[in-house]
C-alpha positions, 0 to 999 in steps of 0.5 A: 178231393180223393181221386179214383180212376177206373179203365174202362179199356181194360176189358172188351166193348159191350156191357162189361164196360158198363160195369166200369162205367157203374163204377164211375157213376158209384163213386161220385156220388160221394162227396170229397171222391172224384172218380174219372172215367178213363178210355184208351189205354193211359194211365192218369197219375193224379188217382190214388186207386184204380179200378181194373175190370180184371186181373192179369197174371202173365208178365207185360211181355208175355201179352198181346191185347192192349187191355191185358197190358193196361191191366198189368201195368196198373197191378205193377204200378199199385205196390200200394195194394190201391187197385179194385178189380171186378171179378166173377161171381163165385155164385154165377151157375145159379143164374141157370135157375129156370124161372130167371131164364124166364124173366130175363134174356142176356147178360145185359139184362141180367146186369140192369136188372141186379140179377147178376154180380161181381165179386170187387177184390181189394189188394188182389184178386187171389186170397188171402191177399185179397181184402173185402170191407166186411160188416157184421150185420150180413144176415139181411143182405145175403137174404136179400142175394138169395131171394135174388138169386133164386137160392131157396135154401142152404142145405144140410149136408145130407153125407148123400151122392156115389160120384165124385165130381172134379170141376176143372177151371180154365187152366192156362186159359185163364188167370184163377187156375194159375197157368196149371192146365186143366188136364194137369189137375184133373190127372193129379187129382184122380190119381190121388182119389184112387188111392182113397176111394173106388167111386166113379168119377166125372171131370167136369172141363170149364165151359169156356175152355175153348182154346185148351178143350180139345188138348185137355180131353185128348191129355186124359183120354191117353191118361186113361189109356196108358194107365188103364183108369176105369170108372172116369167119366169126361164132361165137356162142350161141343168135342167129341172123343172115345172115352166122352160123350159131348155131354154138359149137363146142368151144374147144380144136378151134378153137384147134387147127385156127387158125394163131393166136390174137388176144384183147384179154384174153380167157381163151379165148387162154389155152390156145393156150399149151398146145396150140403155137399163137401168141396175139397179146395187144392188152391190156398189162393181160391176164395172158399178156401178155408170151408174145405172138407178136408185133403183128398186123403179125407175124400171118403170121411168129409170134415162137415162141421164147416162154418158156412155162415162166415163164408155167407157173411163174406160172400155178402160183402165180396159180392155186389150187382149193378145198381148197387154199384151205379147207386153207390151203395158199394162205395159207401161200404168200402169208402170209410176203410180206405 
């Protein structure tokens, strides 16, 4: 018998718990797997793979919630590269779409009814470290995440668009930027822009940049100042400040009306893949990486020859909902590569 344990303590209560749970319930519905479901914050030494509901960059001693510590002491002790962890959806802005707000309300609802993924990293969650159990029949199974989703259509890449979009990640809120400040990217990469093109662009912060927004806005409003940038608009929630407006408007407009699209990491590029525009991708650690139209310096000539349908085919096998998981289906897809 293989042992597995999964943490639930290692993300908040409320219904991400239930996707560690899923887990447990994945995989022992499999013979010769045993999955024990695990509260409070001890580690059992019997499981030879672990499950974590997150990542967590920062060093032990830098962290003060018991489950960012639980998390860190499971990446530390896993040298063996034998930890799953659940991530977010590189796909998720597409759960916006009208008539799923419609169907369904709330993020638990979404979750039960497999609207909602997770993306499941082995290894780690930062490329190319991580690894994904990927098959070869993928065609079928990302049809089926489109109609799910929504997504009616991959898009030509219609070389459309005058702004330049940046999407910002959390920055040192969050572990997919890489503790660079959000402000930090958006700088460095404006000033590269304009060395290459005179579009106008828009800094798009994180939505759930809470803790950081205010600094991050008021870094570039004296950016802009004291560097006399023009033509730079600031996209941000509930702030308020001389060069912004308060405005968020919905992603996939955006993306839809840009020339391209530049992110450190962020999931928000995400969707440029699905809807023809070119994403320029400043993290080799991000995990579209590798369908990058290019550096800034081709901001205004974009590689479009990118193969996006290996990016379909990975997605597909990253990426799984709750039934899946509760089901088991995802366990029986990784299982025979352990």
């Amino acid at each position: 018998m293989r042992i597995v344990a999964a943490y639930r303590y290692t993300t908040s209560k409320g219904y991400k718990q239930d996707w560690v749970k899923a887990i447990a319930d994945g995989v022992n519905k499999h013979e010769d797997w045993q999955c024990k479901l695990i509260d409070g914050v001890s580690i059992d030494p019997q499981a030879e793979y672990s499950f974590v509901f997150n990542y967590q960059r920062e060093p032990s001693s830098e962290l003060t919630k018991g489950s960012h510590k639980l998390r860190r002491r499971l990446f530390e002790k896993h040298t063996d590269g034998k930890i799953f962890c659940l991530d977010g959806d590189i796909l998720i802005s597409y759960l916006g779409l009208k008539h799923k707000r419609e169907l369904l309300a709330g993020m638990k609802a979404e979750m039960e009814n497999g609207i909602r993924y997770v993306r499941i990293p082995f290894t780690h969650v930062y490329e190319p470290k991580a690894r994904f159990f990927i098959k070869d029949n993928w065609e079928d199974r990302w049809q089926d995440i489109m109609n799910n989703k929504g997504i009616n259509q991959v898009k030509e890449y219609d070389k459309q668009g005058d702004q330049i979009l940046i999407v910002c990640n959390r920055g040192s809120e969050g572990y997919s930027g890489m503790g660079v400040p959000a402000w930090r990217y958006a700088m460095d990469t404006i000033t590269e822009l304009r060395k290459h093109s005179k579009r106008p662009i828009v800094v798009r912060l994180h939505r759930a940049n809470n803790i950081y927004r205010k600094i991050d806005i008021e870094q570039l409003e004296n950016f802009f100042r004291t560097h006399g940038i023009q033509g730079v608009e600031i996209q941000s929630k509930k702030y308020m400040g001389e060069f912004t407006t308060g405005n968020y408007p919905d992603l996939l407009e955006e993306i839809n009306k840009s020339w391209a699209i530049c992110t450190l990491a962020s999931s928000a590029a995400g969707p440029a893949l699905i809807e023809g525009k070119p994403v320029f991708v400043g993290a080799p650690e991000c995990f579209f990486y590798n369908w990058r139209s290019g550096e800034l310096s081709d901001i205004e000539s974009p590689n479009y020859n990118i193969d996006r349908n290996s990016f379909f085919k990975k997605y597909s096998f990253a990426h799984w909902n709750y039934p899946e998981v509760r089901n088991g289906i995802f366990w029986e897809n990784v299982k025979y590569g352990l």
